[in-house]
C-alpha positions, 0 to 999 in steps of 0.5 A: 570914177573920181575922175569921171566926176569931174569929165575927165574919165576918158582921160585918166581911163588911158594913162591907168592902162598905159601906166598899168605895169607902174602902178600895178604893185603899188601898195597903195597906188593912190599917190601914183594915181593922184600924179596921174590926176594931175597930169590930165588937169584934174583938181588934185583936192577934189580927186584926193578927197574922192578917192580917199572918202571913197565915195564913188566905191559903191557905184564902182562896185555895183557896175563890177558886179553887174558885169559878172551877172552879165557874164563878163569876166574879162577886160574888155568885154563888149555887149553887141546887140545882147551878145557878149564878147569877152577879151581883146579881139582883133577888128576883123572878128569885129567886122562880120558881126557889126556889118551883119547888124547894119544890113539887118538893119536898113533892109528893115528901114528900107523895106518901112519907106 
């Protein structure tokens, strides 16, 4: 989130799985993280400020705690039309449930014009 204040989210969201295995067992792994902050062009004094004030931890837990109400307990987990599916699936298990969504769709906007 510190990250994400400052429009990099995307950014750092892809080197922090990427990176994972490197900085998982660090204690603590915010000097990895500044390294990785500063690889994707962040401010270093701004992103380091952040993550030690810990300024965003309230929000990063509100969001967390939110996904357990809504019943996920896995990474990743996608919301589809107010079904839940947790962990990594491949496309095709994708596929079926997005195209059913689009055809229900537009034969409603087609059936309207």
């Amino acid at each position: 989130m510190c990250a994400a204040r400052q429009h990099k989210f995307w950014q750092m969201h892809d080197l922090l799985f990427r990176y994972q295995s490197r900085w998982l067992d660090l204690n603590p792994p915010r000097p990895f993280f500044l390294t990785l902050a500063d690889s994707i062009g962040a401010d270093r004094q701004a992103f380091a400020t952040c993550v030690e004030s810990g300024e965003t931890r309230a929000l990063v837990k509100a969001d967390y705690e939110g996904s357990l109400r809504s019943g996920a307990n896995a990474t990743p987990s996608f919301y589809i039309e107010g079904g839940l599916m947790s962990g990594d699936r491949p496309m095709d298990q994708f596929r079926p449930i997005l195209d059913s969504i689009y055809r229900a769709r537009t034969a409603t906007g087609a059936k309207g014009r």
